[in-house]
C-alpha positions in Angstrom: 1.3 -0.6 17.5 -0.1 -3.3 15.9 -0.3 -4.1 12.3 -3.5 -6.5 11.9 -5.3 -8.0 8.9 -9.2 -7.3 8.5 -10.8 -10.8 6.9 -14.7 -10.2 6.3 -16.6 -13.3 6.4 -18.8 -14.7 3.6 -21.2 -16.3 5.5 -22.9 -12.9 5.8 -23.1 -12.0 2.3 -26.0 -12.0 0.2 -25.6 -15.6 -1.2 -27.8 -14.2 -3.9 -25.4 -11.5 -5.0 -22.3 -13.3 -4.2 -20.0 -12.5 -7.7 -21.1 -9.2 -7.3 -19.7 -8.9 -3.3 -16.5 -10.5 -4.3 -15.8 -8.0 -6.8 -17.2 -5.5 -4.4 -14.6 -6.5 -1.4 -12.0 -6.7 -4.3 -12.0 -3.1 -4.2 -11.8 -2.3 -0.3 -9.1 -2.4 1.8 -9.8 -5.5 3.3 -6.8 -8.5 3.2 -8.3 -12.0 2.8 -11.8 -13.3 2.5 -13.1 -15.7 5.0 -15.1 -18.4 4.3 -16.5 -20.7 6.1 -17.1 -24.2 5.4 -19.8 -26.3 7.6 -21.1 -30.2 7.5 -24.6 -29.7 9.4 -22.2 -32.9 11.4 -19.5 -30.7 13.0 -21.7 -27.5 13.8 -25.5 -27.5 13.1 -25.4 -25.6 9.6 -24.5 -26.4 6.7 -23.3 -23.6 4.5 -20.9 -23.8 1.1 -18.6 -26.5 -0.7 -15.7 -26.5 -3.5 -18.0 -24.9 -6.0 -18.7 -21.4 -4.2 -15.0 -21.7 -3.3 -14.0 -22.4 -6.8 -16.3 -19.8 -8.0 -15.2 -16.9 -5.4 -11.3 -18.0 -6.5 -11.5 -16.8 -10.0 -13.0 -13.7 -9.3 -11.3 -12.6 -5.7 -8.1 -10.5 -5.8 -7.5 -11.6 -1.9 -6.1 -14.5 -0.4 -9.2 -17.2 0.3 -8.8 -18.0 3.9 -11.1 -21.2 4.6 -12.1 -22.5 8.0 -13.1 -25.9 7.7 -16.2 -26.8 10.0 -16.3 -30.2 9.2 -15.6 -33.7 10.5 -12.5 -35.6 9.3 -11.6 -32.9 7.6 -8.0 -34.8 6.5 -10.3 -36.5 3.7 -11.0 -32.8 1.9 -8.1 -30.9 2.3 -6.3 -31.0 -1.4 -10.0 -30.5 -2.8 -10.2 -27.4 -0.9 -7.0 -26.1 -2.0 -7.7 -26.7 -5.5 -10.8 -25.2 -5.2 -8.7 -22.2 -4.3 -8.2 -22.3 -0.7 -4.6 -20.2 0.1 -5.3 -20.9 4.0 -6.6 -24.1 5.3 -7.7 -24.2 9.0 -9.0 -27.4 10.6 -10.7 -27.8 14.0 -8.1 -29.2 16.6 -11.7 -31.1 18.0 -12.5 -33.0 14.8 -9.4 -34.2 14.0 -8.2 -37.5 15.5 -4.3 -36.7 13.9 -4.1 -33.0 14.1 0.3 -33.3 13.2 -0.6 -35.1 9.5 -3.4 -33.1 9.0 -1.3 -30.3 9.7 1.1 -31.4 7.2 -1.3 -32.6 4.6 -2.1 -29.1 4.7 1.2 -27.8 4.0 2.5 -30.7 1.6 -0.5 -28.5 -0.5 1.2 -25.2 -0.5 -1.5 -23.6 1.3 -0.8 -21.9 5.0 -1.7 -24.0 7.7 -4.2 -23.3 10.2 -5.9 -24.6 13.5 -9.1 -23.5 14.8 -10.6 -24.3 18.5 -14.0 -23.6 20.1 -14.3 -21.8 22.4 -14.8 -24.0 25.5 -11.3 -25.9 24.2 -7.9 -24.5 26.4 -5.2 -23.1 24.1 -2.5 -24.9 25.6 -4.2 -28.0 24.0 -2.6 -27.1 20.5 0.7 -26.5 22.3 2.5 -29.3 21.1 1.4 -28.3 17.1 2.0 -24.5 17.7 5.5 -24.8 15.5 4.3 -26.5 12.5 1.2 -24.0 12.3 0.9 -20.4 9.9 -2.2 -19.2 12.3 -4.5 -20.4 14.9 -8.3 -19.3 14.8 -9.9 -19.2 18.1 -13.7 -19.2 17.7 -15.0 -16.3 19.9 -18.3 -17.7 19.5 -19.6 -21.4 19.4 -19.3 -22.2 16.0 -22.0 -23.0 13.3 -24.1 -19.4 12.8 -23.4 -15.6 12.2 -24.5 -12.9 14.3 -23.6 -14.2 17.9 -22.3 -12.3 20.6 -18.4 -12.1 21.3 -17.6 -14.2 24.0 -15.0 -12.2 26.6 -13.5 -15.1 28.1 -11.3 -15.3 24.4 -9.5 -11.8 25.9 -7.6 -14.1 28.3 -7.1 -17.2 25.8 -5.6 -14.5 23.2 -3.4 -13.1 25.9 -2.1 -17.1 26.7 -1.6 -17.9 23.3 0.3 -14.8 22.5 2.5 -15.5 25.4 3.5 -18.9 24.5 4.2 -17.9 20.7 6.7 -15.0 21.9 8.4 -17.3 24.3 9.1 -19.7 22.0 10.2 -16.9 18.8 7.5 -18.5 16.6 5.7 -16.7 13.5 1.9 -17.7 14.0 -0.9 -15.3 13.6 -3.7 -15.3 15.9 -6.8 -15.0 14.3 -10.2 -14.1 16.2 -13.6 -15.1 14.6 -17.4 -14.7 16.1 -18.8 -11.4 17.3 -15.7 -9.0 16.0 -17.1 -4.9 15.9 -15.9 -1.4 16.0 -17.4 -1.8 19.4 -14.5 -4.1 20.6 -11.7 -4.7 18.4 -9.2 -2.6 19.9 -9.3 -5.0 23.2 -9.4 -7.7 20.8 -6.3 -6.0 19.8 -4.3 -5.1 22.7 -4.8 -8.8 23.7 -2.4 -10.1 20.9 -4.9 -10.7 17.7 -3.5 -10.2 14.2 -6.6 -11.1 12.2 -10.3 -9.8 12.9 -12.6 -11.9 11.0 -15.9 -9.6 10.7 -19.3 -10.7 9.1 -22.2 -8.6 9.8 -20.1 -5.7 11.2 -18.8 -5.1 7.8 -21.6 -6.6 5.2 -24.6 -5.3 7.4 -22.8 -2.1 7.4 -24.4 0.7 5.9 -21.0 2.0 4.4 -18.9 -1.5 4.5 -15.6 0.6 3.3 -15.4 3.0 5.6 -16.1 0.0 8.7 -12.7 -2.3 7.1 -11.0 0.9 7.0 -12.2 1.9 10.5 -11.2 -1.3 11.9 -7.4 -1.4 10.1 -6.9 2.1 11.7 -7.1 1.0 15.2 -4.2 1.3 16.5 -3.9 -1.0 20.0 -0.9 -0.5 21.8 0.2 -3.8 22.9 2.5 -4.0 25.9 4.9 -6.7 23.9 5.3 -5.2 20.6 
């Protein structure tokens, strides 16, 4: 059975309200927050920088897991950890030296992270997979909430997971874009360890009882 993490995802909050969701969150059952950070260069948004971070850090009692959307992201990385950032995740596609950024990551303190698209093959991380803490695989193309899952990421899980039990590694698999009730328990079986949820949990009408309905699915998962 698997033991996953549930990681809603800021983006969907209510920007307008957002001390009062992080001190909501703090009190659900839910294990990091997820935050997204676009350029309007990488992806075509452009959502929140070191000050929302910093201001979500001192009032969050969950680790701050940020997913960098950004072009040369190498030049940011040790503002975003001391904005508060406790995971770092870079795109594997907008960096030109993935292994230092990787490192510049870690030299930080924070856990390392890589992040593909969708239309980008798992086994193109391959040669990184030992130095990384998790990989994010975008289950939607990148840049807005609210898309559609894509189920072509099943098989890409499934691959990843593969490779990181052959080789007796400690990486979490994280799935972002599209994650509901309505599929996380294939999500699941596949190999994921962390759902990422936006509107499934903060357009919820009870956003407790959805974290705590997604962290009691229990997928049985043919190499546990």
């Amino acid at each position: 059975m698997s033991k996953h993490l549930i990681a809603p995802s800021f983006l969907s909050c209510d920007f307008g309200r957002t001390n009062e969701e992080v001190k909501y969150y703090n009190q659900s059952n839910a294990d990091w927050y997820h935050l997204d950070v676009m350029d309007g260069r990488f992806v075509p948004n452009i959502s929140f920088g070191f000050p929302i971070i910093s201001s979500i850090k001192k009032l969050a009692t969950k680790p701050l897991d940020v997913h960098l959307m950004i072009v040369e992201p190498e030049k940011y990385i040790s503002q975003f950890r001391d904005a508060g950032a406790d995971n770092i995740s870079i795109h594997a596609e907008a960096s030109h030296h993935l292994h230092r950024a990787i490192y510049q990551i870690k030299e930080t303190g924070a856990k390392a992270g890589v992040a593909l698209n969708p239309s980008s093959p798992v086994q193109s991380i391959f040669d990184v997979l030992e130095d990384l803490d998790l990989v994010c695989l975008m289950s939607v193309n990148p840049g807005f909430g609210g898309q559609k899952f894509i189920y072509r990421t099943l098989q890409k899980i499934k691959d990843l997971k593969a490779e990181i039990i052959s080789r007796n590694l400690d990486v979490l698999i994280e799935i972002d874009g599209g994650v509901g009730l309505e599929n996380a328990e294939v999500i699941l079986q596949a190999g994921a360890d962390v759902l990422v949820a936006g509107n499934a949990v903060f357009k919820s009408t009870n956003p407790y009882q959805t974290i705590d309905q997604l962290k009691a699915i229990e997928a049985v998962r043919s190499f546990d």
